[in-house]
C-alpha positions as CSV (number, residue, x, y, z in Angstrom):
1,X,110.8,-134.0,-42.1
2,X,113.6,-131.5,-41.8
3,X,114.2,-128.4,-43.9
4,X,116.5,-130.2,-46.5
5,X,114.8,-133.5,-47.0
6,X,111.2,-131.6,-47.7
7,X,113.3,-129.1,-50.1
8,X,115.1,-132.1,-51.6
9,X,111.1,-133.8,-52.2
10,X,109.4,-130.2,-53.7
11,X,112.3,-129.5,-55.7
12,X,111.5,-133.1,-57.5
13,X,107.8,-132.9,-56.9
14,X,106.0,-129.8,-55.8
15,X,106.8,-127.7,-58.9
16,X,105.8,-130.2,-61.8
17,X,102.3,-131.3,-59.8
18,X,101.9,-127.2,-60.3
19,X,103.1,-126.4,-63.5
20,X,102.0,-129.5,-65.4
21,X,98.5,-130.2,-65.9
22,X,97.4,-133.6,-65.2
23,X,96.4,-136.2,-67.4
24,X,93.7,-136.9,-66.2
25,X,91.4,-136.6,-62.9
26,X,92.7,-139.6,-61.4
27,X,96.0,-138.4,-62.1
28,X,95.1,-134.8,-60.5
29,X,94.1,-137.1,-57.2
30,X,97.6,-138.9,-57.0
31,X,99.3,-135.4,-57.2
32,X,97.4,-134.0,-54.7
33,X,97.6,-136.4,-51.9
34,X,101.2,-137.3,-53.4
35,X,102.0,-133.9,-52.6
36,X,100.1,-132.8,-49.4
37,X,101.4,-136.2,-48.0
38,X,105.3,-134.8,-48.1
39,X,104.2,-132.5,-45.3
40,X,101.0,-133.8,-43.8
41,X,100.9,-137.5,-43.8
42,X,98.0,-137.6,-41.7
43,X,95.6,-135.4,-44.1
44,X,96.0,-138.2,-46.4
45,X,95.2,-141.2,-44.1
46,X,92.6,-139.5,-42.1
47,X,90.1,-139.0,-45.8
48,X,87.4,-140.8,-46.0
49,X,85.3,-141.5,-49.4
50,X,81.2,-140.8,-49.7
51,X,79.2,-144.0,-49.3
52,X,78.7,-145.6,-52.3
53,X,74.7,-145.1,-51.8
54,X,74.8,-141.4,-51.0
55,X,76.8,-141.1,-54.5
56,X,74.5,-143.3,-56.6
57,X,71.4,-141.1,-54.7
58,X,72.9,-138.0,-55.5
59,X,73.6,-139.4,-59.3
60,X,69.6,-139.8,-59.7
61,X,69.2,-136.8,-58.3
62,X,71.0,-135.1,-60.7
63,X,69.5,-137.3,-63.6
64,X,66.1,-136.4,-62.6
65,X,66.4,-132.9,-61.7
66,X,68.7,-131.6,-64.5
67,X,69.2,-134.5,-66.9
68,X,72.9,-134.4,-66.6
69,X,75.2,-136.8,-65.6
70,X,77.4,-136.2,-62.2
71,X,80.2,-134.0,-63.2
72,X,83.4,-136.6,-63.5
73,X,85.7,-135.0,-61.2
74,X,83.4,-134.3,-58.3
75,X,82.3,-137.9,-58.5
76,X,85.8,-138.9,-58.0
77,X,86.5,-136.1,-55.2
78,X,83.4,-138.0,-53.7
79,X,85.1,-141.6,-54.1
80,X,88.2,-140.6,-52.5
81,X,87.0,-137.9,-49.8
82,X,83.8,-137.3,-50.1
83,X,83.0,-137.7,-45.9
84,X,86.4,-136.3,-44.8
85,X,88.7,-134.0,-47.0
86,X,89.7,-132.1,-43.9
87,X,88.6,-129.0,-44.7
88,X,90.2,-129.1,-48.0
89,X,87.3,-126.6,-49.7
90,X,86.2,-124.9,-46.7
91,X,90.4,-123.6,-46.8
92,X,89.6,-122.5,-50.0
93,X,86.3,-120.6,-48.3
94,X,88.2,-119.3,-45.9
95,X,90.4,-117.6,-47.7
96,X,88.7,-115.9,-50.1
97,X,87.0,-113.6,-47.6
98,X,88.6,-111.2,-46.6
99,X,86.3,-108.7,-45.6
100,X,84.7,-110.7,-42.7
101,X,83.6,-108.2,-40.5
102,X,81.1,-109.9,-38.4
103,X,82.9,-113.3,-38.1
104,X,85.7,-114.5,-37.0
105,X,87.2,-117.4,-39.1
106,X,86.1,-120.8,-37.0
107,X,82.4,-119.1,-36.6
108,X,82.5,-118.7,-39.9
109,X,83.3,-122.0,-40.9
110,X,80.2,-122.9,-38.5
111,X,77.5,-121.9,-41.3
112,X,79.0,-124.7,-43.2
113,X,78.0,-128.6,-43.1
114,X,80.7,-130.7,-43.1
115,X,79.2,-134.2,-43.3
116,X,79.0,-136.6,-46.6
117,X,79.5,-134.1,-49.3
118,X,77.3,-136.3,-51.6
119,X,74.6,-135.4,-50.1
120,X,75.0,-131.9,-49.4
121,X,74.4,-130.7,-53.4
122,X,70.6,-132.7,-52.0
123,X,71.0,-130.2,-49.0
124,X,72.1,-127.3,-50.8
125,X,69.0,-127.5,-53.4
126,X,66.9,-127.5,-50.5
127,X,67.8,-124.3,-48.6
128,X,67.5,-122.8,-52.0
129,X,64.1,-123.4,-53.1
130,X,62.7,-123.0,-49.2
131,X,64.2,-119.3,-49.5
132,X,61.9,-116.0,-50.0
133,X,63.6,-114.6,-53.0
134,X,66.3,-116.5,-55.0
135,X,67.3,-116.0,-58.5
136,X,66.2,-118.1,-61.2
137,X,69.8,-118.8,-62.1
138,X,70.9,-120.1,-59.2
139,X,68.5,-122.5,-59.3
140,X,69.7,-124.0,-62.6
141,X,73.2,-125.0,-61.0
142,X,73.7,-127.8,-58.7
143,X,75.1,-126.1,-55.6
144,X,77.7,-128.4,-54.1
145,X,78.9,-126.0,-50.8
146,X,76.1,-124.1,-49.4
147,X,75.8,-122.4,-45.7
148,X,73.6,-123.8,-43.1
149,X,72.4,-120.1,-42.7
150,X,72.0,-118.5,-46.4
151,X,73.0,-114.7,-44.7
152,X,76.4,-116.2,-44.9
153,X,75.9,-116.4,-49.1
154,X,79.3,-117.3,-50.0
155,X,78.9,-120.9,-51.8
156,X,80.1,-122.8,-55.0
157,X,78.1,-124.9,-57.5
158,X,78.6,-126.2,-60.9
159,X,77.0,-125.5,-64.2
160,X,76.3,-128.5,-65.8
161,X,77.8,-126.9,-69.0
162,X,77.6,-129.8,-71.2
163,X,80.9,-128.1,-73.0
164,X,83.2,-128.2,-69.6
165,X,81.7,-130.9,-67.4
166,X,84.0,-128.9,-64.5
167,X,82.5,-125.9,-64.3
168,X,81.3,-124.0,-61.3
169,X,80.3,-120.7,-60.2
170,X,80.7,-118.8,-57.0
171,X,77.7,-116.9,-55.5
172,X,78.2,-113.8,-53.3
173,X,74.8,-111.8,-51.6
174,X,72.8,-114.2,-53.7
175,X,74.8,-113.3,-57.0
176,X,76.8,-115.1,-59.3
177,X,79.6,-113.4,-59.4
178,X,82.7,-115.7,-61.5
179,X,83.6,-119.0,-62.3
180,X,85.9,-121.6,-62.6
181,X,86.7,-125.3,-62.6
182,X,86.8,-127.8,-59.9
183,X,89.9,-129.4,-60.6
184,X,91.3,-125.9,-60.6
185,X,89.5,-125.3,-57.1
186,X,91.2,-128.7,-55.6
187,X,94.6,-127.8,-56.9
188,X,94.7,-124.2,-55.8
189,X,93.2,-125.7,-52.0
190,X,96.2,-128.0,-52.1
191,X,98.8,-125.4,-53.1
192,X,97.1,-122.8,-50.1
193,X,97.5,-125.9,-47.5
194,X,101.2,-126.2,-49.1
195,X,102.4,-123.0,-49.2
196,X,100.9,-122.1,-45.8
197,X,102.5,-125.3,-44.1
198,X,105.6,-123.6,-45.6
199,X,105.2,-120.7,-44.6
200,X,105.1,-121.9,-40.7
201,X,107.7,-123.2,-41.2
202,X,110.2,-120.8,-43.1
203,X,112.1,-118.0,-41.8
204,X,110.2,-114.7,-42.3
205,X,111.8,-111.6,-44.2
206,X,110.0,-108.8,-42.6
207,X,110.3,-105.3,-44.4
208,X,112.2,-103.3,-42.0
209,X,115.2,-106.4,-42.5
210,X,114.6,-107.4,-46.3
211,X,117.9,-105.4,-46.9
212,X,120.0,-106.9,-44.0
213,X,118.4,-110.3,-44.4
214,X,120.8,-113.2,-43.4
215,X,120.2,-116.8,-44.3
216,X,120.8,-118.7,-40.9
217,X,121.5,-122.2,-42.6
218,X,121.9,-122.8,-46.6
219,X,118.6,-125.2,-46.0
220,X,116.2,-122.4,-44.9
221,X,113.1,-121.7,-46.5
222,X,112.2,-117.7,-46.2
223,X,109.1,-116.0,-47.2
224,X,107.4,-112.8,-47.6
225,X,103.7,-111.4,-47.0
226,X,103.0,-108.0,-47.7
227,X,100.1,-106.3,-49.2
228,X,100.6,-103.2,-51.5
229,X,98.2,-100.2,-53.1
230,X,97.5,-100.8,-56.7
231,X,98.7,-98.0,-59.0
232,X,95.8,-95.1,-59.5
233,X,95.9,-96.1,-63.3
234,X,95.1,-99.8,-62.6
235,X,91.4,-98.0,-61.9
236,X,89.6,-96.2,-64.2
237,X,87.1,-93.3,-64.2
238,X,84.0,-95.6,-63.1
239,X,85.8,-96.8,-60.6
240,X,86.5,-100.7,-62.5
241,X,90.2,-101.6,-62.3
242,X,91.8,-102.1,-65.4
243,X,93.3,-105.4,-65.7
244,X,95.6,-104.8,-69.1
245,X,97.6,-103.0,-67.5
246,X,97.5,-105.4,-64.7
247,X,98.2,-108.7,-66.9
248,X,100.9,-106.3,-68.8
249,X,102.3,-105.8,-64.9
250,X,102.4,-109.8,-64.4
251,X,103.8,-110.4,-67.5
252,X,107.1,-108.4,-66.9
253,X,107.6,-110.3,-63.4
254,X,107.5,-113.4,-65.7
255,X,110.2,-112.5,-68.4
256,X,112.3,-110.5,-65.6
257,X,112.3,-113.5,-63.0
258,X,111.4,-116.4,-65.5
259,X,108.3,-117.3,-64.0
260,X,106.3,-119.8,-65.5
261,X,102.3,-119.8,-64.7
262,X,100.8,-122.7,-62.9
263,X,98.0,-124.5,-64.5
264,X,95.2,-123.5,-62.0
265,X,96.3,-119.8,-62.1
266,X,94.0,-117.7,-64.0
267,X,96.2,-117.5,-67.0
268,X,95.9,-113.4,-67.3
269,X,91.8,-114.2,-67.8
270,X,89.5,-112.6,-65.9
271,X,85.5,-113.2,-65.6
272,X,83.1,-112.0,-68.4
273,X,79.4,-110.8,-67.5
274,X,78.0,-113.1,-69.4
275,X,77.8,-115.3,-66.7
276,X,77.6,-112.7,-64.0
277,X,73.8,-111.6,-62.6
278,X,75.5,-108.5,-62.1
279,X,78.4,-106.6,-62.2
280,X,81.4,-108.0,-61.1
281,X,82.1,-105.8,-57.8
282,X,85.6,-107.4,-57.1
283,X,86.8,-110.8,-58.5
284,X,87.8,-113.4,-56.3
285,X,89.3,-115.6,-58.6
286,X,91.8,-113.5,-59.4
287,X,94.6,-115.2,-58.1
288,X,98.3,-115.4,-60.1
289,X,100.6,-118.3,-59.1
290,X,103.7,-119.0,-60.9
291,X,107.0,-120.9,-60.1
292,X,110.4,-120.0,-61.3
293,X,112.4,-122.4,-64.1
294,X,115.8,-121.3,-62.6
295,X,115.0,-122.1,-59.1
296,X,112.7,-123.1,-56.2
297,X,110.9,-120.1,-55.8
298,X,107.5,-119.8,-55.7
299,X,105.0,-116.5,-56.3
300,X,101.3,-116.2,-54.8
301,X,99.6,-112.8,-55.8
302,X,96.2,-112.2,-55.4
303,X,94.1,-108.7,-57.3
304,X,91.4,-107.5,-54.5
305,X,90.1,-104.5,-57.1
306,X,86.6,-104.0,-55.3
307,X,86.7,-99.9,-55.1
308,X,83.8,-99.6,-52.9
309,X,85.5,-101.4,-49.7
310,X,89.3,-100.1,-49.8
311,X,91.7,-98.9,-52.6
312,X,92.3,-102.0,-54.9
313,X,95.4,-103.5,-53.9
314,X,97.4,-107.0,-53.6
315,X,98.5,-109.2,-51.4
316,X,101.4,-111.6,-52.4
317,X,103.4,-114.0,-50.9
318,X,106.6,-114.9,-51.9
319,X,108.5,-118.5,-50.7
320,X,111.8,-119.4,-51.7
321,X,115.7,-120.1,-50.8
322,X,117.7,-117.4,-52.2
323,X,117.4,-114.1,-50.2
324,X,118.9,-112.2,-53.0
325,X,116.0,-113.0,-55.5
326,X,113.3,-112.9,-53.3
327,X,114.9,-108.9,-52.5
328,X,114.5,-108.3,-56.4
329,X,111.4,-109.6,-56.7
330,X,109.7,-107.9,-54.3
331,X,111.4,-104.6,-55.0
332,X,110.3,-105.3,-58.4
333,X,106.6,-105.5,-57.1
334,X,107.1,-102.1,-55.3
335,X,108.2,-100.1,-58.3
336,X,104.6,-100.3,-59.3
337,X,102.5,-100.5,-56.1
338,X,103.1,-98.9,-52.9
339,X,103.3,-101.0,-49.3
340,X,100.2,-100.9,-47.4
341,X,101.8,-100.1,-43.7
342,X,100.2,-102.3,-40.9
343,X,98.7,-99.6,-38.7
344,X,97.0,-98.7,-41.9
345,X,95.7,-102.4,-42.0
346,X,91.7,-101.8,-40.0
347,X,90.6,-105.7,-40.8
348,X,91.8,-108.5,-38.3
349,X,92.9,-110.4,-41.2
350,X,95.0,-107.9,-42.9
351,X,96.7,-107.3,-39.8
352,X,98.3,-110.6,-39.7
353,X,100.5,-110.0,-42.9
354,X,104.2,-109.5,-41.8
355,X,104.4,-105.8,-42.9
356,X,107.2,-104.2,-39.8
């Protein structure tokens, strides 16, 4: 598909599966392969759905063990590609850590079983109890994505919160550390595999040429990946960031630029302890994604606050057509933060953002 025809497609389609919130969970499955399919046709026809067995196994399993019912959207996620979602919610693994100093991406995605994913929360469970010393908590969730080796202690697993049948919880070092929703977790995967597809395919807007910038066709798509030091007030005097004045900071993008907040963005909320089984070192679900109502321009920004690794900082990525307004935005962004320069950058990861 060339540049105009797929613009032509997300301009009708892309934005509104973001923006509106589905109806319902079948609805939120159409959208997604709807969506993925404009650029990836062969995502879509290589899933594969969980046997019908292994998802009435793991539904007495869940019965038995917690006297709850099989959260609804995860037993749909299993009907439609339970034994293949290619990599759909190991993508959203992957990207999350970024401070992956003793494995490379692919040997990190290793730890992780990626057979019939009805019966890994079976698998999952198991690893848990086998291990020396696990929290009592974590036991009380059904763990859904779980590493083969549990050094590698990045997983997800839902609640079984009777008031929000969705809602999981992330563990990091054998801590619980924030939460979310699934369908939230499936829509942000599929906007990641969108807007990285995208991005291989756009022209890049380096910083040294965002100035001098020339569209080479009126079909282009151009983006922007930078990273940039948080302000010293964002972080207080124990070190936590403060995230008023980081929602007040989002919130004048929005009435500047007219961005309107997609519906598996964290809507300015951030997570409370009273899930947490300890403090909340740095939050990885702090991601802000937001589309602009006057044209097709798309933000990604994403808080890293942890004080103990780096100074906080962001990382955004910016997608759009118009040159001018992706200039203003990002100058806009750099008002209040300050570039991070990419012999700076000491992580392998970091040093793939287009910062020269």
């Amino acid at each position: 598909m060339n540049n105009q025809k797929m613009m032509k497609a997300l301009k009708y389609r892309f934005r509104s599966v973001f923006i509106d919130f589905p109806d319902s969970n079948k609805e939120l499955f159409h959208n997604l392969k709807h969506c993925i399919f404009l650029f990836d046709p062969e995502w879509v026809q290589n899933l594969k759905p969980s046997s019908e067995k292994n998802i009435q196994k793991l539904e007495q399993m869940v019965e038995q063990d917690f006297g709850k019912k099989l959260p609804p959207c995860y037993k749909l996620y299993l009907q439609e590609m339970g034994a293949n979602d290619g990599e759909l919610l190991l993508q959203h693994i992957t990207n999350l850590d970024y401070y992956l100093w003793d494995y490379d991406i692919e040997e990190f995605l290793r730890h992780f079983d990626k057979g019939d994913m009805a019966e890994s929360p079976q698998k999952c469970m198991t690893k848990l109890r086998n291990k020396d010393f696990v929290d009592k908590r974590m036991l009380s969730f059904l763990w859904y994505l779980f590493p083969e080796e549990l050094s590698v202690s990045i997983g997800f697993a839902f609640t079984l919160n009777e008031k929000n049948f969705d809602e999981i919880v992330m563990s990091s070092e054998s801590r619980v550390i924030c939460y979310d929703t699934f369908p939230k977790q499936l829509a942000y995967c599929q906007y990641l595999k969108a807007i990285h597809w995208m991005e291989n395919h756009s022209e890049k807007m380096k910083h040294k040429k965002w100035n001098s910038f020339v569209s080479s066709t009126s079909d282009s798509i151009f983006s922007a990946r930078f990273r940039a030091y948080c302000p010293t007030e964002w972080t207080g005097e124990d070190g936590q960031t403060n995230y008023t004045l980081y929602v007040t900071f989002l919130e004048k993008l929005e009435t500047r630029f007219y961005l309107e907040e997609a519906w598996f963005s964290r809507q300015k909320v951030f997570p409370e302890n009273e899930i947490s089984c300890s403090d909340d070192d740095y939050t990885f679900f702090s991601r802000y994604i937001a589309f602009s109502s006057m044209s097709d321009l798309t933000l990604f920004i994403e808080l890293h606050p942890n004080p103990f690794i780096c100074k906080p900082f962001i990382q955004v990525h910016l997608l759009g057509k118009d040159v001018a307004e992706m200039n203003e935005i990002m100058y806009a962004i750099l008002e209040h933060t300050t570039l991070l320069e990419a012999e700076k950058d000491e992580s392998r990861l970091f040093a793939k953002m287009e910062l020269e």
